[in-house]
Every structure is written in C-alpha cells, then in structure tokens.
N, CA, C and O atoms as a GROMACS GRO file, in nm:
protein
  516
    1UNK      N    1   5.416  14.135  10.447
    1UNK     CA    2   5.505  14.047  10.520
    1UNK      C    3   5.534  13.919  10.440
    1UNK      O    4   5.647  13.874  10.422
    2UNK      N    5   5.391  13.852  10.382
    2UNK     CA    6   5.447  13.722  10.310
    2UNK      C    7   5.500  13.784  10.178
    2UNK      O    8   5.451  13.733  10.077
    3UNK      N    9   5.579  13.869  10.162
    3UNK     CA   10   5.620  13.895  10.030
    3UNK      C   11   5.800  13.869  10.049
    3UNK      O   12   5.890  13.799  10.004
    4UNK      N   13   5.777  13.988  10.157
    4UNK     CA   14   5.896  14.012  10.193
    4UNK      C   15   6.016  13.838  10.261
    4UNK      O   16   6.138  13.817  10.261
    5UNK      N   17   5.906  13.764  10.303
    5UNK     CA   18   5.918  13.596  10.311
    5UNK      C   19   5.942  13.509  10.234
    5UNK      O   20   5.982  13.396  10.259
    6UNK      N   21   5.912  13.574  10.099
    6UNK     CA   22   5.899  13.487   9.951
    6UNK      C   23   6.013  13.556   9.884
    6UNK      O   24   6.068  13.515   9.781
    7UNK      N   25   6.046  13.668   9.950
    7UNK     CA   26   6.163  13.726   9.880
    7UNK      C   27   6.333  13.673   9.930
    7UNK      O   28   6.448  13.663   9.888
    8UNK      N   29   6.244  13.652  10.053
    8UNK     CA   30   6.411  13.591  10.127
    8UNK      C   31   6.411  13.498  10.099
    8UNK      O   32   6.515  13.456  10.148
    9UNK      N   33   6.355  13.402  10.038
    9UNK     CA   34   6.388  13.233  10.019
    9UNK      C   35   6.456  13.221   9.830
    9UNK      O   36   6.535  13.142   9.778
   10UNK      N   37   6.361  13.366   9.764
   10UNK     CA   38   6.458  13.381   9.613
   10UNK      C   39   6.577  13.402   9.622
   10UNK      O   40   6.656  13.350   9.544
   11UNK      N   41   6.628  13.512   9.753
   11UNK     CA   42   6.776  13.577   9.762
   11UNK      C   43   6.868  13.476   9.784
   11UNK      O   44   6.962  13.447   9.710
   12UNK      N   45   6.823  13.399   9.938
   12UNK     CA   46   6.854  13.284   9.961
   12UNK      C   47   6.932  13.204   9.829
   12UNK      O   48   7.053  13.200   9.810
   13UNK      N   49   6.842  13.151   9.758
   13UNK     CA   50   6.874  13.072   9.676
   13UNK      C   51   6.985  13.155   9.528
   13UNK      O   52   7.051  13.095   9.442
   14UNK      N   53   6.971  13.267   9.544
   14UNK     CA   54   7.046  13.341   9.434
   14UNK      C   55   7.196  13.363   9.472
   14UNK      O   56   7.300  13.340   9.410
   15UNK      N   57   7.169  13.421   9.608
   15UNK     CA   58   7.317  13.424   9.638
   15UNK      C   59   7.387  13.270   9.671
   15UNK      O   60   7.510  13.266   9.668
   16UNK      N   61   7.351  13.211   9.685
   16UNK     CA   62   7.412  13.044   9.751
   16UNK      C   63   7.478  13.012   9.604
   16UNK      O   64   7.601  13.004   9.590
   17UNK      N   65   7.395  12.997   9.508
   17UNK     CA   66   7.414  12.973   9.354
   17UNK      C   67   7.520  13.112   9.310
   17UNK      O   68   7.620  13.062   9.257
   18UNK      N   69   7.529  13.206   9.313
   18UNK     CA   70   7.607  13.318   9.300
   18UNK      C   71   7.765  13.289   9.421
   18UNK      O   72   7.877  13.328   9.390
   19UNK      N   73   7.744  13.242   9.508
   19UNK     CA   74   7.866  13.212   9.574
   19UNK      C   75   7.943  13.055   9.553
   19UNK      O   76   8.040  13.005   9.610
   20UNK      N   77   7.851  13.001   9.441
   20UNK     CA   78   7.877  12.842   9.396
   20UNK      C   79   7.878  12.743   9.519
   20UNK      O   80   7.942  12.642   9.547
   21UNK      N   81   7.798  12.800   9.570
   21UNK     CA   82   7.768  12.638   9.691
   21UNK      C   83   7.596  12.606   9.653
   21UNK      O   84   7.507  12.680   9.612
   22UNK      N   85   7.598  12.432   9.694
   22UNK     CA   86   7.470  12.358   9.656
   22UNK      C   87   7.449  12.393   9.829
   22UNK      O   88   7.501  12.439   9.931
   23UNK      N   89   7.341  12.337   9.772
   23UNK     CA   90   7.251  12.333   9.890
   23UNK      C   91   7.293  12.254  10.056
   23UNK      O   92   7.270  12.285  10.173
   24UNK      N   93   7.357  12.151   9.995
   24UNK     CA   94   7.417  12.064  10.076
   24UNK      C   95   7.545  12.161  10.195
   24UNK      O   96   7.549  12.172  10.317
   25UNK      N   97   7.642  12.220  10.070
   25UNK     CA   98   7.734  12.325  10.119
   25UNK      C   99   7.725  12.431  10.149
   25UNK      O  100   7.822  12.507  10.144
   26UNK      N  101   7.590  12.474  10.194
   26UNK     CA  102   7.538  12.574  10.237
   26UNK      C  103   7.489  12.506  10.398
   26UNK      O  104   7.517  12.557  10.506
   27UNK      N  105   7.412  12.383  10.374
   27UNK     CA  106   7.384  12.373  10.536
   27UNK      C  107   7.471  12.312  10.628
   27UNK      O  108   7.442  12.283  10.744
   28UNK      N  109   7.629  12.284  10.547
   28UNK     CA  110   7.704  12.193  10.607
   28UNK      C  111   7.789  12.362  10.714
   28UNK      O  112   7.834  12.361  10.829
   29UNK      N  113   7.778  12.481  10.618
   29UNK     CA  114   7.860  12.561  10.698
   29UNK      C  115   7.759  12.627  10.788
   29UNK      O  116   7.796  12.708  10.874
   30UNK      N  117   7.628  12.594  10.770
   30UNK     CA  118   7.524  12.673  10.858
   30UNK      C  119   7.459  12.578  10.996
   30UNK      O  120   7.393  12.628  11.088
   31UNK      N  121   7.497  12.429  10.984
   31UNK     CA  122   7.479  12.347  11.112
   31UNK      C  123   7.314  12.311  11.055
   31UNK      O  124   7.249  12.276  11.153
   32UNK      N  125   7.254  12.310  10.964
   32UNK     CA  126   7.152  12.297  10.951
   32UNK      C  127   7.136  12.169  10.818
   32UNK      O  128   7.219  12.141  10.731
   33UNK      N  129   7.016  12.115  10.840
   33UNK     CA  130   7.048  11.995  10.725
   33UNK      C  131   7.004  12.058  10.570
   33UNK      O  132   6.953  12.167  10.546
   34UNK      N  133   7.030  11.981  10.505
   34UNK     CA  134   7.015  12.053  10.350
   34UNK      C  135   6.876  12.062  10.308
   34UNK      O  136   6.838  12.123  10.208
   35UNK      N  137   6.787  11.986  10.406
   35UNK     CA  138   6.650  11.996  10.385
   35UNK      C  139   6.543  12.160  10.415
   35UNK      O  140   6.440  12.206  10.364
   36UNK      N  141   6.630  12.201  10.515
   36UNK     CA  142   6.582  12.346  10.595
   36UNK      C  143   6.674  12.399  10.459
   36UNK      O  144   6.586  12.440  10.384
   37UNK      N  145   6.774  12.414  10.407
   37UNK     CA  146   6.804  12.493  10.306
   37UNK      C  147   6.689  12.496  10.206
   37UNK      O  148   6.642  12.607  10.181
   38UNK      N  149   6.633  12.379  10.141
   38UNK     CA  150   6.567  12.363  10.086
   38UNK      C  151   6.455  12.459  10.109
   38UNK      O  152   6.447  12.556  10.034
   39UNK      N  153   6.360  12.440  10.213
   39UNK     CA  154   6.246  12.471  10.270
   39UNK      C  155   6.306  12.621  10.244
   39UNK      O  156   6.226  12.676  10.169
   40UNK      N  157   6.376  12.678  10.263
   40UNK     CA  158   6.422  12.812  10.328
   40UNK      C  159   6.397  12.876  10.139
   40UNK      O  160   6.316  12.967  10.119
   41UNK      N  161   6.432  12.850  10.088
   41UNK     CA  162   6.516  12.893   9.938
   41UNK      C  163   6.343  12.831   9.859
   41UNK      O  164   6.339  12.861   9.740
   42UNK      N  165   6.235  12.769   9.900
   42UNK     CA  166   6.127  12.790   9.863
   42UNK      C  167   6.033  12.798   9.957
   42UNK      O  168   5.947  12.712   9.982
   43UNK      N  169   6.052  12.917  10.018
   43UNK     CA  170   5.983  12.991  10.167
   43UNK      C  171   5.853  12.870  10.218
   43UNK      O  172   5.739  12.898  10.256
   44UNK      N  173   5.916  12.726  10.202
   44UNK     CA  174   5.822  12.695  10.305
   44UNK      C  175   5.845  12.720  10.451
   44UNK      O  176   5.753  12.709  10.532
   45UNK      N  177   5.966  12.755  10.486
   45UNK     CA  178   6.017  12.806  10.623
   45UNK      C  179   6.091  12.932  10.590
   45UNK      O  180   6.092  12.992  10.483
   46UNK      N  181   6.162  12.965  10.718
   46UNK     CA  182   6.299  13.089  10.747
   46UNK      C  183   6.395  13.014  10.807
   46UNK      O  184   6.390  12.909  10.870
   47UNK      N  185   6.496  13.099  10.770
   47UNK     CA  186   6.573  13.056  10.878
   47UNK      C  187   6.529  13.163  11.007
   47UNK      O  188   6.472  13.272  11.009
   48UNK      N  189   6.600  13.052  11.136
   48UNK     CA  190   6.576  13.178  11.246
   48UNK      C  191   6.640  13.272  11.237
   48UNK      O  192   6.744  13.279  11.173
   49UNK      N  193   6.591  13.360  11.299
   49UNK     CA  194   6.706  13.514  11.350
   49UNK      C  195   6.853  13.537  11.368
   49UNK      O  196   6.916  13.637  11.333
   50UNK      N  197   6.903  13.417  11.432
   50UNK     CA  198   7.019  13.452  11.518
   50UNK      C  199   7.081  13.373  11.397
   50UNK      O  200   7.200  13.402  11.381
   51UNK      N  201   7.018  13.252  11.281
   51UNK     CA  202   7.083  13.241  11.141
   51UNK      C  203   7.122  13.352  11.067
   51UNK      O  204   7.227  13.348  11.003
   52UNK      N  205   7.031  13.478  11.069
   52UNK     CA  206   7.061  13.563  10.991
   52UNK      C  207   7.258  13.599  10.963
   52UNK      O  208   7.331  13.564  10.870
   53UNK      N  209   7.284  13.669  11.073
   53UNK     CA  210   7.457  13.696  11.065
   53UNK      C  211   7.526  13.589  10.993
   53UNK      O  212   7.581  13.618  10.887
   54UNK      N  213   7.531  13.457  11.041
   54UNK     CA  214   7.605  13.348  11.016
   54UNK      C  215   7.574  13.311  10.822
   54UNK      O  216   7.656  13.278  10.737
   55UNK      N  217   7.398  13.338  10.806
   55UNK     CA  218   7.389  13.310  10.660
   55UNK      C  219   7.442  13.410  10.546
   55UNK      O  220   7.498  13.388  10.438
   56UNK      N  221   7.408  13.520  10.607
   56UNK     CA  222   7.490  13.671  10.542
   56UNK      C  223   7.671  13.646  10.515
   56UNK      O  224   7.720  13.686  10.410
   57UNK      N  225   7.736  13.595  10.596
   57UNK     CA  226   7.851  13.558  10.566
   57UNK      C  227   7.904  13.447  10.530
   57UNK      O  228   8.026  13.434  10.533
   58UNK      N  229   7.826  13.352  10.491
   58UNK     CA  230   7.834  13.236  10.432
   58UNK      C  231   7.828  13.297  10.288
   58UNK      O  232   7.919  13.290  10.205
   59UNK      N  233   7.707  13.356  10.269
   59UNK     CA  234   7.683  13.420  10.100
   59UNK      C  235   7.764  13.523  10.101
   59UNK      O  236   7.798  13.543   9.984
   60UNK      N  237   7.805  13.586  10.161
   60UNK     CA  238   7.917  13.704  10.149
   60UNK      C  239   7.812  13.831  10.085
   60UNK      O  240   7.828  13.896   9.982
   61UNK      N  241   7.727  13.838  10.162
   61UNK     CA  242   7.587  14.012  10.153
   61UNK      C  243   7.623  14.014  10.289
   61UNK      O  244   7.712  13.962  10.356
   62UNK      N  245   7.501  14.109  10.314
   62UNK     CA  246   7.470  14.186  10.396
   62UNK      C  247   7.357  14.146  10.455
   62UNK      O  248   7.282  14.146  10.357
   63UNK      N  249   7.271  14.100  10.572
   63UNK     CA  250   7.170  14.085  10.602
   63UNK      C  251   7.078  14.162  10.491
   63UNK      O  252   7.012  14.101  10.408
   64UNK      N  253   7.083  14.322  10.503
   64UNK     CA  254   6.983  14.360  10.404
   64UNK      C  255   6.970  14.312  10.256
   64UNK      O  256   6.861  14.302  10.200
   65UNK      N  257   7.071  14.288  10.208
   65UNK     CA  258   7.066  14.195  10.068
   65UNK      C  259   6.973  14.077  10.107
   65UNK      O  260   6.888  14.055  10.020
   66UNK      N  261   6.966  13.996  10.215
   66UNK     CA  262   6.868  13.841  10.228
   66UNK      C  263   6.793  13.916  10.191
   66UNK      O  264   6.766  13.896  10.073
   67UNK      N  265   6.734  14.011  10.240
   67UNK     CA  266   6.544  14.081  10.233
   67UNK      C  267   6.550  14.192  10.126
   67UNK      O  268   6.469  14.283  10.142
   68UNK      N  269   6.645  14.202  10.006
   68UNK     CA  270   6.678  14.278   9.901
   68UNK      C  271   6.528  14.245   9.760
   68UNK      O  272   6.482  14.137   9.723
   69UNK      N  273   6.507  14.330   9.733
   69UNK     CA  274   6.416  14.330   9.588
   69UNK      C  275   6.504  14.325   9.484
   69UNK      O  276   6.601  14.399   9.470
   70UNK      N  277   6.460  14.215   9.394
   70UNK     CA  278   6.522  14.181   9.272
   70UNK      C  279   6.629  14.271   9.152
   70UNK      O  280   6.721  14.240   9.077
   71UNK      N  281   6.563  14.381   9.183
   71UNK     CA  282   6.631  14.505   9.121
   71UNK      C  283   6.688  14.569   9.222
   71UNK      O  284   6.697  14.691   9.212
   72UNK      N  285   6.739  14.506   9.340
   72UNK     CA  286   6.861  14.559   9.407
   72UNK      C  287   6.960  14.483   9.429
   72UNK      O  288   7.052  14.512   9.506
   73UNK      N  289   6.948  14.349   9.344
   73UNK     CA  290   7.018  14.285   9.358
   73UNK      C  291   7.129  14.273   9.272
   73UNK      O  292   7.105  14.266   9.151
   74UNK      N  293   7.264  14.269   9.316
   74UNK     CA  294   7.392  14.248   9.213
   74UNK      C  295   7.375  14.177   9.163
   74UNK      O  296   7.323  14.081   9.221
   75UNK      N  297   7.412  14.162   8.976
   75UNK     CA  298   7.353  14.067   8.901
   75UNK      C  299   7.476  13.933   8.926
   75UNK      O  300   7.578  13.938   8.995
   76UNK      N  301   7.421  13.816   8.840
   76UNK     CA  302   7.504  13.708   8.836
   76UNK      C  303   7.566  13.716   8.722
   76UNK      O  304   7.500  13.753   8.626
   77UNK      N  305   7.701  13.686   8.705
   77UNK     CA  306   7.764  13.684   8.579
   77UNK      C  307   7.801  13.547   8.532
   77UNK      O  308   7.888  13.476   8.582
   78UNK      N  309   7.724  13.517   8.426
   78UNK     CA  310   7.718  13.359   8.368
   78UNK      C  311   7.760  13.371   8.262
   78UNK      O  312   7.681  13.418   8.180
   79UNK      N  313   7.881  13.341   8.221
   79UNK     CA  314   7.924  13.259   8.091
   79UNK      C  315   7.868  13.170   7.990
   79UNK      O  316   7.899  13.056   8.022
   80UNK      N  317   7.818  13.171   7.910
   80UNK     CA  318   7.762  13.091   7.825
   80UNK      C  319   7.847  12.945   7.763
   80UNK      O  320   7.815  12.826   7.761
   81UNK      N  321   7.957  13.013   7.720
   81UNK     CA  322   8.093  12.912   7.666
   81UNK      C  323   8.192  12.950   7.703
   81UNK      O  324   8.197  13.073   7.703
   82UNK      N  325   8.296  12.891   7.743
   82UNK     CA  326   8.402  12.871   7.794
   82UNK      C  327   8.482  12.832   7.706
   82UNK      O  328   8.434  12.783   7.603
   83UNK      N  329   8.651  12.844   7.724
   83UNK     CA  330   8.733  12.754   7.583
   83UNK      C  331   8.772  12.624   7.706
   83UNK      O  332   8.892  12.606   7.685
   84UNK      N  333   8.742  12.556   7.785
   84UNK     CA  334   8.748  12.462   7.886
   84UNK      C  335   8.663  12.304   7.920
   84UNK      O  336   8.546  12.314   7.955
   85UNK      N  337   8.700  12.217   7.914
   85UNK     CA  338   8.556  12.146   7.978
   85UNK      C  339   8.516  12.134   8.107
   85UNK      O  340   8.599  12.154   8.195
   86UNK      N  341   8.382  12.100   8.140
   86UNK     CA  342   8.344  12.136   8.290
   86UNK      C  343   8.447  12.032   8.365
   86UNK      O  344   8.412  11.916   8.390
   87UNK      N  345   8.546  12.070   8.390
   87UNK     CA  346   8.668  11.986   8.478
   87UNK      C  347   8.660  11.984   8.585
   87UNK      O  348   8.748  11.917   8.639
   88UNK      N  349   8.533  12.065   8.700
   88UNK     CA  350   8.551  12.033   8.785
   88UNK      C  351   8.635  12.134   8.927
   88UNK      O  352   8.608  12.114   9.045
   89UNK      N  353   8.724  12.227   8.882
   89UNK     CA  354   8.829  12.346   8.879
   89UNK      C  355   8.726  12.452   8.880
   89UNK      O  356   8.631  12.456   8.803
   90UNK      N  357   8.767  12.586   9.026
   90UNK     CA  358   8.762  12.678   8.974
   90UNK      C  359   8.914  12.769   8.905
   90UNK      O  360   9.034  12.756   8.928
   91UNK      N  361   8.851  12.844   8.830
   91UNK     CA  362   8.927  12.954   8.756
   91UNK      C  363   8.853  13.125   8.815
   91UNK      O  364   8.741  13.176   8.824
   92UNK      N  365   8.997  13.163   8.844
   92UNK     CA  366   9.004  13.321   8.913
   92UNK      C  367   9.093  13.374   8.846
   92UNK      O  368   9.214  13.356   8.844
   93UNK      N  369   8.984  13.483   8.755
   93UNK     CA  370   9.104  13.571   8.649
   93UNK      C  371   9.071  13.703   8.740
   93UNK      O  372   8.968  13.709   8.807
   94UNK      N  373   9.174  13.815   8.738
   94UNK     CA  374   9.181  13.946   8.727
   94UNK      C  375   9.170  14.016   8.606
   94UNK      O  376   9.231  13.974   8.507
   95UNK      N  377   9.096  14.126   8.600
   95UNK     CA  378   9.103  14.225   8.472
   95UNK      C  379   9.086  14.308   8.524
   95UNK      O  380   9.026  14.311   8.632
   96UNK      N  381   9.146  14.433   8.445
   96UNK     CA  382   9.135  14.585   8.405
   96UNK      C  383   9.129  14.594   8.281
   96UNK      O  384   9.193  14.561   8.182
   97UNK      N  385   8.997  14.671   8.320
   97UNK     CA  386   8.871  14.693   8.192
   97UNK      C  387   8.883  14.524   8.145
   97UNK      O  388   8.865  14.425   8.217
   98UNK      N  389   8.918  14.528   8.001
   98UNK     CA  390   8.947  14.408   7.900
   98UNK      C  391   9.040  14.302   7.922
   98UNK      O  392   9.021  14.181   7.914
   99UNK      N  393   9.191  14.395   7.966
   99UNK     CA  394   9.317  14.356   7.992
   99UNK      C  395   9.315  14.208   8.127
   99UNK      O  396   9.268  14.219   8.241
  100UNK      N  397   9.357  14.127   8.088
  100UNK     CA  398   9.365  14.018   8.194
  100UNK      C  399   9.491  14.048   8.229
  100UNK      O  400   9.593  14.055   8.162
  101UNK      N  401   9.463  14.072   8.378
  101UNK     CA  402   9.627  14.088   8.503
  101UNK      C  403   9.653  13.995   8.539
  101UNK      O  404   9.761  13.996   8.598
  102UNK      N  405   9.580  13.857   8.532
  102UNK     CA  406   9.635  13.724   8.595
  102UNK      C  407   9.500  13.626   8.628
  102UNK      O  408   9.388  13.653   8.672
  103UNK      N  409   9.556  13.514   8.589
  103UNK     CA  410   9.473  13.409   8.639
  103UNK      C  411   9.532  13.290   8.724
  103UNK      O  412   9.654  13.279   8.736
  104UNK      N  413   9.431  13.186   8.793
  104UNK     CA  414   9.477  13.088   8.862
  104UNK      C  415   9.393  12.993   8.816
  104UNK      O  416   9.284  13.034   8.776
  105UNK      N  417   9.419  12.842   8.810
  105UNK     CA  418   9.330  12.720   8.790
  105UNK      C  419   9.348  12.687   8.975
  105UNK      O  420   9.456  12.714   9.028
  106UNK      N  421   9.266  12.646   9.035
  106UNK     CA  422   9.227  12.595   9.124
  106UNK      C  423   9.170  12.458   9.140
  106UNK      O  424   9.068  12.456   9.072
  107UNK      N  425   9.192  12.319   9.212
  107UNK     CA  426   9.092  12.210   9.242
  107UNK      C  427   8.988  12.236   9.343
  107UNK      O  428   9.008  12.258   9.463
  108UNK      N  429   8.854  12.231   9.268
  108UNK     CA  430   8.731  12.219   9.371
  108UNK      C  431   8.749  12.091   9.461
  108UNK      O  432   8.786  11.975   9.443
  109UNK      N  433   8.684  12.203   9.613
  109UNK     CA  434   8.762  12.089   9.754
  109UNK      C  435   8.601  12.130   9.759
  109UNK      O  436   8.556  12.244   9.771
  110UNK      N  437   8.520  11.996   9.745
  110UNK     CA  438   8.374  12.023   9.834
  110UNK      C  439   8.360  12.039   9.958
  110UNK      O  440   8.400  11.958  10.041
  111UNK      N  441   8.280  12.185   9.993
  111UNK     CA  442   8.288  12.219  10.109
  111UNK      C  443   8.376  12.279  10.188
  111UNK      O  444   8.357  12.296  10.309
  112UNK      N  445   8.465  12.310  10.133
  112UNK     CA  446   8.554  12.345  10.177
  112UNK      C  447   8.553  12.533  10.148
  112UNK      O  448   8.469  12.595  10.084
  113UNK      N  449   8.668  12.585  10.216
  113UNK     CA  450   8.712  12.706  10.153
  113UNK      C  451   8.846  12.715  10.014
  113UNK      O  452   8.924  12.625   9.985
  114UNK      N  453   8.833  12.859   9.947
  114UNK     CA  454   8.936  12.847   9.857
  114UNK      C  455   8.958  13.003   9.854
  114UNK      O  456   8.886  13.071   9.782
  115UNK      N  457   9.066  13.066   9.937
  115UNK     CA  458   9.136  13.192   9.920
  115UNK      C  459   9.212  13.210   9.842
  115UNK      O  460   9.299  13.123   9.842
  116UNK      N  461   9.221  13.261   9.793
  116UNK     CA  462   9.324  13.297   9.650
  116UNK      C  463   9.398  13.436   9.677
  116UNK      O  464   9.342  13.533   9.729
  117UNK      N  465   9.527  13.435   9.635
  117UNK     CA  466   9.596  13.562   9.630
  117UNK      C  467   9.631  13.606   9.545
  117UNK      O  468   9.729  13.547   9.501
  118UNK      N  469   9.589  13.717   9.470
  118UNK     CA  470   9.665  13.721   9.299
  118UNK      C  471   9.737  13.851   9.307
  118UNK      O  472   9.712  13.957   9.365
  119UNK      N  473   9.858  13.798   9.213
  119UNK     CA  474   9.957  13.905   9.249
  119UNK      C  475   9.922  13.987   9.146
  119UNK      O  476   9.921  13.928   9.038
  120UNK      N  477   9.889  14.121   9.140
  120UNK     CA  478   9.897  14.233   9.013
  120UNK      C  479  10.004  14.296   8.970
  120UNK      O  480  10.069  14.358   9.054
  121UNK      N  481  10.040  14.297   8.858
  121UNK     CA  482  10.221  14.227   8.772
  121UNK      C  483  10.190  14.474   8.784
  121UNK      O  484  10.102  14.548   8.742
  122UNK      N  485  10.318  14.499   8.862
  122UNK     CA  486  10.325  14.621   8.854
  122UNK      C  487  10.298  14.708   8.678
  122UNK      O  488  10.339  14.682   8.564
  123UNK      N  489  10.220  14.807   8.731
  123UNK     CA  490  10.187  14.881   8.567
  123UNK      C  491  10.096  14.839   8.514
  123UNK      O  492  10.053  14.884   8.408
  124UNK      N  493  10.035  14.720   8.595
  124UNK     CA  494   9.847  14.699   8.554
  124UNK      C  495   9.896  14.569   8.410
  124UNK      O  496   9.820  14.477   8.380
  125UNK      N  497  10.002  14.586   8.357
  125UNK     CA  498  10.009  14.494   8.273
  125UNK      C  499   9.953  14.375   8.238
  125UNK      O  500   9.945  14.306   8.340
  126UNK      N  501   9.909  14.319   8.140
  126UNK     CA  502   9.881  14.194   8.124
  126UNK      C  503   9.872  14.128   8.052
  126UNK      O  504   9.959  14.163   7.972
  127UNK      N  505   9.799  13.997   7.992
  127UNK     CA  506   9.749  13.952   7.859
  127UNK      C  507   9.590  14.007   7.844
  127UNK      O  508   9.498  14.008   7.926
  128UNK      N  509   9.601  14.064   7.665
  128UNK     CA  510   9.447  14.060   7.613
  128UNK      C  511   9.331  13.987   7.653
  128UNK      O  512   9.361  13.874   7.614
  129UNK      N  513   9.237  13.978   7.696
  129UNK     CA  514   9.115  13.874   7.775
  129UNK      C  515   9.042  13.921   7.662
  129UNK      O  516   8.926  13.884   7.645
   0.00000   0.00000   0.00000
C-alpha cells in the first residue's frame, strides 16, 4: 500500500510537469492550495478520493495512470536545444513521421487554458522538421 502511495505522489508530479503546469497551476484548477500539491507530489499526503476525477483531467490520464508504475508510464519528451530563446511562448508543431504539417507560436496566459486548432494543409504536405 505505501508503495503504491509513493507512486502516486511521483505520477502526480510527472504528469503536472508533462502537462507544463507548476504547482501553483495545478492547485489553482484543483481548489486546493499549492501546499497540498506539494505534500501530494512528495507523498506526505493524497489527495482525497472524490480529487481523483477532477486531478486525472487536469493532467489529461486516466485515474489508472495516477497509480501507474514507472514503466507504464508515457515517456516525457524534452528537448535539449531549441533554435529559440526561453521567450516565455508555447510552440505547437504537427508532424508526419519527420515532415512538419504546421506550427503555431502561442503567448503563455498563466493559468489559464490554450486550445489550439491546426489546420493539416491537404496531402499531409509540409516543411522538412
């Protein structure tokens, strides 16, 4: 049981960082202060139960992903270098395979949401990525 406790406070913290929200923007959409995030993401607590649904779609898993083992977990994809400086902006490219179908620059709104619609240029076409 305390494993499976120590595992939800790693996931916790993997997916929050994998969906690019701090800690802060994690308890601002969960009604909870950033301190219980804290506690939660180094299993000195849980969240309660009826958190579960609401935190699962904040991180965009599945309840069973919170209580997921490390090697079931979808990896994170981190960039090392960028041709950009940290500006602050997200960037949402599309690809097939190699081929880039489109990108967007975006302004980071803290806390906020950011839906994006990308149009795919008929025939998969694109620029080299």
């Amino acid at each position: 049981m305390k494993q499976s406790y120590e595992q939800l406070g790693k996931n916790i913290a993997y997916y929050r960082r994998r969906a690019g929200l701090t800690q802060d923007m994690l308890a601002m959409q969960m009604g909870v202060s950033m301190q219980a995030v804290s506690k939660w993401e180094r299993s000195i607590s849980s969240p309660d139960v009826s958190l579960l649904p609401p935190l699962a779609q904040a991180l965009d898993v599945t309840i069973d992903a919170l209580f997921a083992l490390p090697e079931e977990r979808a990896p994170l994809l981190y960039i090392e270098e960028v041709p950009w400086d940290d500006d602050d902006e997200y960037r949402l490219a599309l690809f097939h395979g190699k081929v880039l179908l489109n990108r967007q620059t975006h302004l980071c709104r803290r806390g906020g949401s950011l839906i994006a619609h990308i149009q795919i240029p008929e025939g998969g076409e694109g620029e080299e990525g």
